[in-house]
N, CA, C and O atoms as CSV, one atom per row, in Angstrom:
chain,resi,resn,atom,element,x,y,z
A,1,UNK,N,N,54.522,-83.064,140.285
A,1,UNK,CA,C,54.821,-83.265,141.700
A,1,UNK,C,C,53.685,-84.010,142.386
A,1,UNK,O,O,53.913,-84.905,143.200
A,2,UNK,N,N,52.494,-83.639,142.055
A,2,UNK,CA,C,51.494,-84.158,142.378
A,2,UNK,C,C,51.087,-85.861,142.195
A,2,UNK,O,O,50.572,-86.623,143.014
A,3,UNK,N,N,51.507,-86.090,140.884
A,3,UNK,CA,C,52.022,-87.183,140.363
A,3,UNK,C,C,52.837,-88.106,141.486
A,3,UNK,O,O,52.324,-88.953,142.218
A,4,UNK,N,N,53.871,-87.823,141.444
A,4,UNK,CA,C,54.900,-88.326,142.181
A,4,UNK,C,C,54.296,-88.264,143.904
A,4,UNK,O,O,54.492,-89.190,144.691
A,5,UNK,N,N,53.815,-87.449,144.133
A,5,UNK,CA,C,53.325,-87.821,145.682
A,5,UNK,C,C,52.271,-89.042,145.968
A,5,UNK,O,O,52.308,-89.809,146.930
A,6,UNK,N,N,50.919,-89.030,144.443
A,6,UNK,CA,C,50.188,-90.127,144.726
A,6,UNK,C,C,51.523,-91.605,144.802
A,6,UNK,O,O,51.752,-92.289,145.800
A,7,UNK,N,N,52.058,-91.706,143.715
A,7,UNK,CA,C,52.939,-92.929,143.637
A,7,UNK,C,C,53.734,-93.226,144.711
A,7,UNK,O,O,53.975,-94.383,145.055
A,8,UNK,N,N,54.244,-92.042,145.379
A,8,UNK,CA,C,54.772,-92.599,146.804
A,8,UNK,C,C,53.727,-93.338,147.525
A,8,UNK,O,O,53.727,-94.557,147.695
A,9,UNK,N,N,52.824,-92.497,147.941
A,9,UNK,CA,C,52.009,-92.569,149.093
A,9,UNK,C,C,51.302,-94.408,148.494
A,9,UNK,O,O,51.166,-95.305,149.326
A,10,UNK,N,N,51.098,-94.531,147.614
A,10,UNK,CA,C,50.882,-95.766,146.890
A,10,UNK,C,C,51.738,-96.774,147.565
A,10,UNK,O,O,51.436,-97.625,148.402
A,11,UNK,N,N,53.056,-96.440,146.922
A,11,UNK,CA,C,54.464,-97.486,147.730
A,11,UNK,C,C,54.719,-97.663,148.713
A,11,UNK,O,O,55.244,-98.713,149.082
A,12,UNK,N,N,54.330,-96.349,149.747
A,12,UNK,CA,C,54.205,-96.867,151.363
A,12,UNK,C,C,52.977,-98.034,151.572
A,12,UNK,O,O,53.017,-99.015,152.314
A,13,UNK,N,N,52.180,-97.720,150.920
A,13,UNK,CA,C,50.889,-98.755,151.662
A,13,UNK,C,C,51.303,-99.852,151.132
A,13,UNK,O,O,51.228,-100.588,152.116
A,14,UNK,N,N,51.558,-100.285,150.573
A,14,UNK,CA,C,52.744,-101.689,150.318
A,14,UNK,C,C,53.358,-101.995,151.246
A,14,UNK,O,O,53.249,-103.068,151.838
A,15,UNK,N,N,54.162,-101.026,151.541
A,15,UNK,CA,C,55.069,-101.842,151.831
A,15,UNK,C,C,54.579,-101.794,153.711
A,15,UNK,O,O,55.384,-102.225,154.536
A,16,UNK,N,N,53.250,-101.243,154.146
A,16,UNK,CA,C,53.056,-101.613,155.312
A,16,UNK,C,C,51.719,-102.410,155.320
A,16,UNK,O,O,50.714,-101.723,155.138
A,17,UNK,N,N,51.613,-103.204,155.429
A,17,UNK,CA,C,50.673,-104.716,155.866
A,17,UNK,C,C,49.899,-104.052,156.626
A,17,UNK,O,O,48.839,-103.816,156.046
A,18,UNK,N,N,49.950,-103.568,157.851
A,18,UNK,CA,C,48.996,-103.340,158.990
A,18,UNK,C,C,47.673,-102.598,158.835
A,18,UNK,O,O,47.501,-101.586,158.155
A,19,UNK,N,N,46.898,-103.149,159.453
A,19,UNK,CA,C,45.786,-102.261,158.717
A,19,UNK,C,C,44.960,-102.382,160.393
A,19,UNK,O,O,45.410,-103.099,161.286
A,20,UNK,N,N,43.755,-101.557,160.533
A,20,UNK,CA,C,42.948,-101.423,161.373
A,20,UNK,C,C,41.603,-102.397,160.654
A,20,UNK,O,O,41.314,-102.236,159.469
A,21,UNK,N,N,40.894,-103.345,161.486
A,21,UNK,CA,C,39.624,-104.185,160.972
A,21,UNK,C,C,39.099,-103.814,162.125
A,21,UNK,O,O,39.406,-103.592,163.296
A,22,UNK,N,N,37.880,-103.828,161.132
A,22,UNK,CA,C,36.685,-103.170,161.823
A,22,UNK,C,C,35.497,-104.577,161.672
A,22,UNK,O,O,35.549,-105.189,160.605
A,23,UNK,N,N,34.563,-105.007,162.632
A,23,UNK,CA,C,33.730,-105.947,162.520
A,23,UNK,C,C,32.633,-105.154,163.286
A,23,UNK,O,O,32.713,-104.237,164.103
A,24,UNK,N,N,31.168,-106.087,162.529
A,24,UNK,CA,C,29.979,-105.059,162.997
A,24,UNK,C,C,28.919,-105.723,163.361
A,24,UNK,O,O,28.913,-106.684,162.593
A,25,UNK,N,N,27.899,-105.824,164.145
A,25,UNK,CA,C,26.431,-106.488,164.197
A,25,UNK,C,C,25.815,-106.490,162.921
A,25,UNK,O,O,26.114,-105.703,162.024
A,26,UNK,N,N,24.973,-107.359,162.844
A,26,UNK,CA,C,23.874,-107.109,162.045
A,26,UNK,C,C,23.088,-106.028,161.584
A,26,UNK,O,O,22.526,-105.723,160.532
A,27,UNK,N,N,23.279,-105.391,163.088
A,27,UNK,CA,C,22.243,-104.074,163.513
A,27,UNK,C,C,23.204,-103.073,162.934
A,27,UNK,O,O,22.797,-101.959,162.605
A,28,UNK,N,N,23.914,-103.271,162.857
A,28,UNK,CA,C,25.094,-102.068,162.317
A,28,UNK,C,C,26.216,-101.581,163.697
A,28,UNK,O,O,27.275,-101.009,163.439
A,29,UNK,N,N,25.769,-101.927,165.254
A,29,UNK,CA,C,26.252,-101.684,165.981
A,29,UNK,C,C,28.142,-102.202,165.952
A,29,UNK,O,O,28.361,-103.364,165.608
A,30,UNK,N,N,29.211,-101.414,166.270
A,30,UNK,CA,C,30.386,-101.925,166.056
A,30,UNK,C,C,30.472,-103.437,167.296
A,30,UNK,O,O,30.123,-103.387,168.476
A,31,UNK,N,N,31.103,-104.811,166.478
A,31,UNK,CA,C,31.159,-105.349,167.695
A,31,UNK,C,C,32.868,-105.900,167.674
A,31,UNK,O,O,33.146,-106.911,168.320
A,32,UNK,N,N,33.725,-105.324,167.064
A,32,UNK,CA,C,35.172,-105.536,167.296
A,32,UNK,C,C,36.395,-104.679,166.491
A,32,UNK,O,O,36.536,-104.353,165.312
A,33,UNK,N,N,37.235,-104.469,167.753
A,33,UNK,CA,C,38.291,-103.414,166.441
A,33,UNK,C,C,39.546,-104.094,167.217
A,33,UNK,O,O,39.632,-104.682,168.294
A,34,UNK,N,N,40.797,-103.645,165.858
A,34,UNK,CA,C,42.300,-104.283,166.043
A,34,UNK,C,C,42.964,-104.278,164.863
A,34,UNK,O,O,42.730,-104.302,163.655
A,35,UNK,N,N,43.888,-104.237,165.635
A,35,UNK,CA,C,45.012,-104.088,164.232
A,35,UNK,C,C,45.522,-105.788,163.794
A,35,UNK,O,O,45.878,-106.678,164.566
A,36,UNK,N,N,45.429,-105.822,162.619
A,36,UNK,CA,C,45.885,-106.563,161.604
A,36,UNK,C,C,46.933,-106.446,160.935
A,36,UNK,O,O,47.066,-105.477,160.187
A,37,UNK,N,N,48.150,-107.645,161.085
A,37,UNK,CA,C,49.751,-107.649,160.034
A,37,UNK,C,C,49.690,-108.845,159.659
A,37,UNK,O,O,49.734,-109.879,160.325
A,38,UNK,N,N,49.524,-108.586,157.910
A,38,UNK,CA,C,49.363,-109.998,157.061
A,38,UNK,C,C,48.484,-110.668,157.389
A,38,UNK,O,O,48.570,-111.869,157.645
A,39,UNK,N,N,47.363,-109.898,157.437
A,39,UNK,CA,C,45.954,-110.954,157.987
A,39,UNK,C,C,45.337,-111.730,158.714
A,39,UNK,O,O,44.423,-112.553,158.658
A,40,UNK,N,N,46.516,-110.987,159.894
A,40,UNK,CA,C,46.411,-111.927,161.185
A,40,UNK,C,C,46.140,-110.419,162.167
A,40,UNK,O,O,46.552,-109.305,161.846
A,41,UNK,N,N,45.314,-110.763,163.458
A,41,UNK,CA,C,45.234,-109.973,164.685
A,41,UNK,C,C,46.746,-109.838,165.057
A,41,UNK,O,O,47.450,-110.846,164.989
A,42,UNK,N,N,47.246,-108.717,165.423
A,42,UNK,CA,C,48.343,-108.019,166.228
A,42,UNK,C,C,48.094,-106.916,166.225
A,42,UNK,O,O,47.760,-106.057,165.410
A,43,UNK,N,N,48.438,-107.068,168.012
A,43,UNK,CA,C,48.398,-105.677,168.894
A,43,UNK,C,C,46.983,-105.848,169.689
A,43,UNK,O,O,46.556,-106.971,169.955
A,44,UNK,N,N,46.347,-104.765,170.017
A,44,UNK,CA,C,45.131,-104.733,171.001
A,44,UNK,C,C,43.929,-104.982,169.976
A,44,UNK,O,O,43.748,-104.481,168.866
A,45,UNK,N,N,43.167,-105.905,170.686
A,45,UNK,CA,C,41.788,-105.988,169.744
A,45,UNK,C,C,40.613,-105.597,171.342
A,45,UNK,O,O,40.847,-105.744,172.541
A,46,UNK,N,N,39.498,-105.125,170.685
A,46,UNK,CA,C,38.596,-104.890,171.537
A,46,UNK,C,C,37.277,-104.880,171.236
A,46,UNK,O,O,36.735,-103.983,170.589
A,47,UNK,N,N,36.512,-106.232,171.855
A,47,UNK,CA,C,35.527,-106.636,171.516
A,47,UNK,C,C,34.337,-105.995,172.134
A,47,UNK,O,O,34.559,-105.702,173.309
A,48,UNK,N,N,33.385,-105.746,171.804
A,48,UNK,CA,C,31.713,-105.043,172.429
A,48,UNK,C,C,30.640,-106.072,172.186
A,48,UNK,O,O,30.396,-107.092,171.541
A,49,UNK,N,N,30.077,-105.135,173.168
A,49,UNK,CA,C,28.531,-106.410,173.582
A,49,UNK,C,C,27.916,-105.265,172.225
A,49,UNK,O,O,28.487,-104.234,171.869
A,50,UNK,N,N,26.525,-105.866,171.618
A,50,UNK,CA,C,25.928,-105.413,171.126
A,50,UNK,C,C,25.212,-104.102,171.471
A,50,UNK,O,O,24.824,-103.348,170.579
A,51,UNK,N,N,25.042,-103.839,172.768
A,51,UNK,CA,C,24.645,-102.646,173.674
A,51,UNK,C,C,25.621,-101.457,173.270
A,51,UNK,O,O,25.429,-100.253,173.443
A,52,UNK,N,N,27.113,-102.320,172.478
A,52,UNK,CA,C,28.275,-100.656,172.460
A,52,UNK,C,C,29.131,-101.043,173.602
A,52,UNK,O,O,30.353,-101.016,173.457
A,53,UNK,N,N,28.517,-101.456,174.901
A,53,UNK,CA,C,29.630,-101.642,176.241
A,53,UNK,C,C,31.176,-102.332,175.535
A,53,UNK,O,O,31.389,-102.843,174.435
A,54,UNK,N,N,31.946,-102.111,176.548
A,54,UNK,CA,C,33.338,-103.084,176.397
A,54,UNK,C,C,32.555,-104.591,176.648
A,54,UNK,O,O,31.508,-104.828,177.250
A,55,UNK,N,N,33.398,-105.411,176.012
A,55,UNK,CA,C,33.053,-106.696,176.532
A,55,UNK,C,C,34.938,-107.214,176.854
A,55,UNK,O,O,35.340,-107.676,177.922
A,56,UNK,N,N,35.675,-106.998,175.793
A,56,UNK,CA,C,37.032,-107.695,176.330
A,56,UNK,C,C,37.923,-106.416,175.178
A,56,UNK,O,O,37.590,-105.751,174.198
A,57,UNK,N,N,39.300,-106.614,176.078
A,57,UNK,CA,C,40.620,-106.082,175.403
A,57,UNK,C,C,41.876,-107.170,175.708
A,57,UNK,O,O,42.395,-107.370,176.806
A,58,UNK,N,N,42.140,-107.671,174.715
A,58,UNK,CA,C,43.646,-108.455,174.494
A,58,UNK,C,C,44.092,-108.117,173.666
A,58,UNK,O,O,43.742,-107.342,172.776
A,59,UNK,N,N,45.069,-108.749,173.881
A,59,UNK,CA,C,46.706,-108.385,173.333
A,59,UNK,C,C,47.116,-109.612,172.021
A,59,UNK,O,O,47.368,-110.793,172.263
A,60,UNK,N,N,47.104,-109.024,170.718
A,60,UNK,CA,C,47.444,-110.476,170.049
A,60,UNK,C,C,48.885,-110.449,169.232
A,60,UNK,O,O,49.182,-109.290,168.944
A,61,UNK,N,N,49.561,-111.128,168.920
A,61,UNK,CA,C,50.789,-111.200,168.256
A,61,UNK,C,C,50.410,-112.484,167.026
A,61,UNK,O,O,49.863,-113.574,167.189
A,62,UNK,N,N,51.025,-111.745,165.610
A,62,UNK,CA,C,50.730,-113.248,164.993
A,62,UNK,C,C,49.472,-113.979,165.023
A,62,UNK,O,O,49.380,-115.188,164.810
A,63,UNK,N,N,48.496,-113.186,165.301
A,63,UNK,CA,C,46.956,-114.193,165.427
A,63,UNK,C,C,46.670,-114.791,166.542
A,63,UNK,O,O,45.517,-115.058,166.881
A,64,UNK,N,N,47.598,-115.030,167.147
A,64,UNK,CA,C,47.344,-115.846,168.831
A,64,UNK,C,C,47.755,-114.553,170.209
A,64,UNK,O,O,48.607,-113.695,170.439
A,65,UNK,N,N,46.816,-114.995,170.684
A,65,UNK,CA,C,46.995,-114.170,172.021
A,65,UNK,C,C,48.197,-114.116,172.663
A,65,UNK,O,O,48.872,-115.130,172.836
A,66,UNK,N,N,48.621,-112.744,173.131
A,66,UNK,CA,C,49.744,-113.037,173.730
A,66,UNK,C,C,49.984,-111.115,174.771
A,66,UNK,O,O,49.870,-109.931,174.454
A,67,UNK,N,N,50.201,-111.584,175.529
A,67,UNK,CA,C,49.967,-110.677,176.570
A,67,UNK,C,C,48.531,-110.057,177.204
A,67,UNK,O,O,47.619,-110.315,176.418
A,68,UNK,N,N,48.296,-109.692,177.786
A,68,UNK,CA,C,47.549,-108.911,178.423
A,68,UNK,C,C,46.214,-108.925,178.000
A,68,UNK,O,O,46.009,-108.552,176.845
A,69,UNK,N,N,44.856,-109.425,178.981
A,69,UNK,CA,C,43.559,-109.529,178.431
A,69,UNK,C,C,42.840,-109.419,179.500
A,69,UNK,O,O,43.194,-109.836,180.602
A,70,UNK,N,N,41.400,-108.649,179.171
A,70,UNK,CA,C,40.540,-108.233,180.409
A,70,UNK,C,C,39.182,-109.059,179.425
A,70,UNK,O,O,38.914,-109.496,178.305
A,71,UNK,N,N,38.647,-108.870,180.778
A,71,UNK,CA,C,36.897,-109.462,179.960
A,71,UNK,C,C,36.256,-108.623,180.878
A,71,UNK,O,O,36.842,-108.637,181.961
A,72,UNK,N,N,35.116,-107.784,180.845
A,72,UNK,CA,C,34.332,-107.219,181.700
A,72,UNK,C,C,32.568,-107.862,181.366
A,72,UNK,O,O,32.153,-108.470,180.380
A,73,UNK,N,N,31.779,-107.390,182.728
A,73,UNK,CA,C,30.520,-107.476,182.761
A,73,UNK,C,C,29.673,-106.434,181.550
A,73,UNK,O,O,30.216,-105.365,181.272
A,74,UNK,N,N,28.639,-106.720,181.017
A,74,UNK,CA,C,27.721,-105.574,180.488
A,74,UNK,C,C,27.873,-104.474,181.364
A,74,UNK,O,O,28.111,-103.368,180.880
A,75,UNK,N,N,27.786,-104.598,182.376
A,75,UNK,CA,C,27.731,-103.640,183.454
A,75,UNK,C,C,28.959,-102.445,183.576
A,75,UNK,O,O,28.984,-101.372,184.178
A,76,UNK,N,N,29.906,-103.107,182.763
A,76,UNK,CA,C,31.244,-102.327,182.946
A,76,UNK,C,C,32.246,-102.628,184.295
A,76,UNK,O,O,33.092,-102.106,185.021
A,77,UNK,N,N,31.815,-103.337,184.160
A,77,UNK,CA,C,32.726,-104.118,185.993
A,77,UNK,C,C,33.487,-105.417,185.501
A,77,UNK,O,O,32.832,-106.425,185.239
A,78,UNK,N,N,34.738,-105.403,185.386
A,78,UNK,CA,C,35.976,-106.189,185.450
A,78,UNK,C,C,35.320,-107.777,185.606
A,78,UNK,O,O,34.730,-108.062,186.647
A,79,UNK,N,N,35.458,-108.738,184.557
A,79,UNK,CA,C,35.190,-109.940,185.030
A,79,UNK,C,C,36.117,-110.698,185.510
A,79,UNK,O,O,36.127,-111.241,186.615
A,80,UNK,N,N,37.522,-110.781,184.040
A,80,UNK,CA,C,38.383,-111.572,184.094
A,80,UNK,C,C,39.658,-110.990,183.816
A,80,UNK,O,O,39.718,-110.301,182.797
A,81,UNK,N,N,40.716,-111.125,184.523
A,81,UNK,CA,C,42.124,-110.609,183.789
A,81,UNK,C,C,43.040,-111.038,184.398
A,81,UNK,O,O,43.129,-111.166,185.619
A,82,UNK,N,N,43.884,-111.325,183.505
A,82,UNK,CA,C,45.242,-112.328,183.109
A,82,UNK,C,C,46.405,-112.097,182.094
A,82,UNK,O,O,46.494,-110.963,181.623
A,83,UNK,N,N,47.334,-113.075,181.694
A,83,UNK,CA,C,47.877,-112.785,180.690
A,83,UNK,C,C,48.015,-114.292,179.567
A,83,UNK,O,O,48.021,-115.483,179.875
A,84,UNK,N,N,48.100,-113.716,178.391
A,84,UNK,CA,C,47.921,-115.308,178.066
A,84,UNK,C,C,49.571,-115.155,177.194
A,84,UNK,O,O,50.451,-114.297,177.265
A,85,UNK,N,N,49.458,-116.242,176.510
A,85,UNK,CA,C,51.348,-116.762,176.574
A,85,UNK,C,C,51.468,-117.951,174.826
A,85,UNK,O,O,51.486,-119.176,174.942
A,86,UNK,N,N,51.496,-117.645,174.198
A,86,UNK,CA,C,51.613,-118.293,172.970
A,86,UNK,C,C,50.068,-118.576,172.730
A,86,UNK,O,O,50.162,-119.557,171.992
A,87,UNK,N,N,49.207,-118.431,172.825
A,87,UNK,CA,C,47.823,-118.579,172.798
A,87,UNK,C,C,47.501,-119.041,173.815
A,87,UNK,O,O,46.982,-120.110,173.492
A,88,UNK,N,N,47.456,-118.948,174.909
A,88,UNK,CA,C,47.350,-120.383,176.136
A,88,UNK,C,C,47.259,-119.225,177.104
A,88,UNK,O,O,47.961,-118.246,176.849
A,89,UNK,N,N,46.604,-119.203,178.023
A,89,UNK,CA,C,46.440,-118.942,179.785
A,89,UNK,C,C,47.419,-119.328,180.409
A,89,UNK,O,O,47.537,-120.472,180.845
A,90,UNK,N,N,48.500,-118.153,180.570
A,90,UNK,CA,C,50.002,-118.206,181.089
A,90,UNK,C,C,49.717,-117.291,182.426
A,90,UNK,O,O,49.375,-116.113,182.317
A,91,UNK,N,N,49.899,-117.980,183.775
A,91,UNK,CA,C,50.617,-116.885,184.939
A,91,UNK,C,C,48.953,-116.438,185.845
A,91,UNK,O,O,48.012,-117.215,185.680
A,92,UNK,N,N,48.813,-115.557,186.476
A,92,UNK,CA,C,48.020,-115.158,187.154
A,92,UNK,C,C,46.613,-114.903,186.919
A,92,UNK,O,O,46.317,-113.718,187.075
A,93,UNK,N,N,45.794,-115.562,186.637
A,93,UNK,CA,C,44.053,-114.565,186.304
A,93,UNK,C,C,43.637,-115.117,187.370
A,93,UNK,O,O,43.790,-116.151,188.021
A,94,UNK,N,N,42.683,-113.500,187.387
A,94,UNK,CA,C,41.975,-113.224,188.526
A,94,UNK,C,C,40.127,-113.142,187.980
A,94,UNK,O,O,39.684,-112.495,187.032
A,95,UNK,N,N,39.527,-113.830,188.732
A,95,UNK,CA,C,38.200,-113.696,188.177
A,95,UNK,C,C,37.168,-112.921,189.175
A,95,UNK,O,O,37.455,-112.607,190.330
A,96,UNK,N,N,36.538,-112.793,188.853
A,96,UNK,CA,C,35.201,-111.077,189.864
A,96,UNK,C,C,33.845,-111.678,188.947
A,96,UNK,O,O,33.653,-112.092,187.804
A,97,UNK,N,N,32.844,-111.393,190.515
A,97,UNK,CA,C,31.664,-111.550,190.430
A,97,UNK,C,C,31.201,-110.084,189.634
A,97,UNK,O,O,31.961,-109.120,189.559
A,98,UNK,N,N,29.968,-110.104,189.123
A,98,UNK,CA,C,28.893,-108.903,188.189
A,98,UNK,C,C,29.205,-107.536,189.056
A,98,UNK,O,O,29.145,-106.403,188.580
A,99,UNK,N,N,29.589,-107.890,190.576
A,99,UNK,CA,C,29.963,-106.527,191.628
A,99,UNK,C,C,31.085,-106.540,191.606
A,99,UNK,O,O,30.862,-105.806,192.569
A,100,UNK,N,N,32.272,-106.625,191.490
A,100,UNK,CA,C,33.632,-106.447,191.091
A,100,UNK,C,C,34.210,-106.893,192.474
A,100,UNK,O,O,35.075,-106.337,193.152
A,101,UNK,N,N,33.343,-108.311,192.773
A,101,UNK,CA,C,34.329,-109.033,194.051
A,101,UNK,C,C,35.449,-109.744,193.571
A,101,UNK,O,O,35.559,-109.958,192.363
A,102,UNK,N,N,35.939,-109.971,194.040
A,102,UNK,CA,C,37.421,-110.915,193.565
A,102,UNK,C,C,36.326,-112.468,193.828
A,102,UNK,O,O,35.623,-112.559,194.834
A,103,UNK,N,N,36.352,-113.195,193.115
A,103,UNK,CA,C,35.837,-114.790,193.429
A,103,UNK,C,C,36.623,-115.854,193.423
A,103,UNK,O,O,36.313,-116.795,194.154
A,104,UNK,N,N,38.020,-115.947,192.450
A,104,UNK,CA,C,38.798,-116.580,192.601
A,104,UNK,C,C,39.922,-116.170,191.809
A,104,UNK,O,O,39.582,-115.506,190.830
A,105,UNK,N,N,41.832,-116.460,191.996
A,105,UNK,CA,C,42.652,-116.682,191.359
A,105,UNK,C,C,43.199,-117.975,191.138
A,105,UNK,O,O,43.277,-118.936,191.904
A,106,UNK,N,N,43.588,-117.824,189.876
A,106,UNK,CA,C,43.939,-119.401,189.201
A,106,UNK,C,C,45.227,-118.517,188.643
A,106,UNK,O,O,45.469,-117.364,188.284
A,107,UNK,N,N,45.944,-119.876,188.807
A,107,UNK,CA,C,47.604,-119.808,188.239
A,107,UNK,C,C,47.575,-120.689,186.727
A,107,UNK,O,O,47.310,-121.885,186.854
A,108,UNK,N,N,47.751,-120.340,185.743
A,108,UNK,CA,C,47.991,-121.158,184.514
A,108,UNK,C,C,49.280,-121.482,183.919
A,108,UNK,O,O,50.226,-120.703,184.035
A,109,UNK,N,N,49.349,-122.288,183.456
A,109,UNK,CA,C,50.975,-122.468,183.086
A,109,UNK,C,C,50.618,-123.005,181.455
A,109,UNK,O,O,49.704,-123.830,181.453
A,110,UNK,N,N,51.057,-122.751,180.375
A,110,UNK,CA,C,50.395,-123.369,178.975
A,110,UNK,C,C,49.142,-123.523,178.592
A,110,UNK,O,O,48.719,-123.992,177.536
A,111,UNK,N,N,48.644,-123.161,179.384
A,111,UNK,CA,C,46.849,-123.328,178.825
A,111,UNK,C,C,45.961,-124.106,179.960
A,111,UNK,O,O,44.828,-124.561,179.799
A,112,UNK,N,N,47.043,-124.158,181.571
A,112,UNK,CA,C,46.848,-125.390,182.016
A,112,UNK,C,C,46.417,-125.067,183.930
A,112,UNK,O,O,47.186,-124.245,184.429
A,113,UNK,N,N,45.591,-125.493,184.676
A,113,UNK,CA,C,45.423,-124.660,185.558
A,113,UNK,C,C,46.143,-125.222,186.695
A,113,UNK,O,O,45.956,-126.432,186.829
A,114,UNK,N,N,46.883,-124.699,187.516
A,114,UNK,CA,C,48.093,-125.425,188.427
A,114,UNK,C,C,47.461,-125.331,189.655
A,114,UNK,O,O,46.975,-124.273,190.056
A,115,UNK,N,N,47.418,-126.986,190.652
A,115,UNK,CA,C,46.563,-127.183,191.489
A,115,UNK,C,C,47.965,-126.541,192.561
A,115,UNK,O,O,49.158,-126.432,192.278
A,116,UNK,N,N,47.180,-126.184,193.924
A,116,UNK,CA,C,47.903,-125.286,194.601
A,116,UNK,C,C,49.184,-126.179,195.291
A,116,UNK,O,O,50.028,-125.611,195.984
């Protein structure tokens, strides 16, 4: 029985691709995690400053960005967030100064920044 449970548990990991990657500093500090299908980024990846802080969280499908992405300060204060769209800067981002002022919104359409 025992037998037969390793060989399953074997045949599932086959037959699922996805895996969690882990990337690291030099220093050993973690500086990125996300899920991986067929060797490509999909789903949330989340990058760190060498300090450990957040530095960014997006959204990837297929290796290219696609939905939902923040970038923050070392500080932990919101820099940038938007959504991106086949790999490209699609729709609303909003950008903030190191104090979490609003400084400007830009409209993107394909990768492309739309004058008002």
């Amino acid at each position: 029985m025992k037998k037969l449970f390793t060989v399953c548990l074997f045949a599932i990991s086959l037959m699922a691709p996805a895996q969690i990657q882990k990337e690291y500093y030099d220093s050993g500090t973690l500086k990125a995690t996300g899920d991986t299908y067929n060797g490509r980024a999909h789903g949330e990846w989340k990058i760190y400053y060498e300090s450990g802080k957040l530095m960014s969280v997006t959204e990837y499908r297929n290796g290219e960005t696609e939905g939902n992405s923040k970038s923050y300060y070392e500080n932990g204060v919101l820099m940038a967030a938007g959504t991106h769209k086949n790999g490209k800067q699609h729709g609303e981002w909003k950008y903030y100064d190191a104090d979490g002022d609003l400084e400007e919104v830009v409209q993107y359409k394909n990768g492309k920044a739309q004058d008002d």
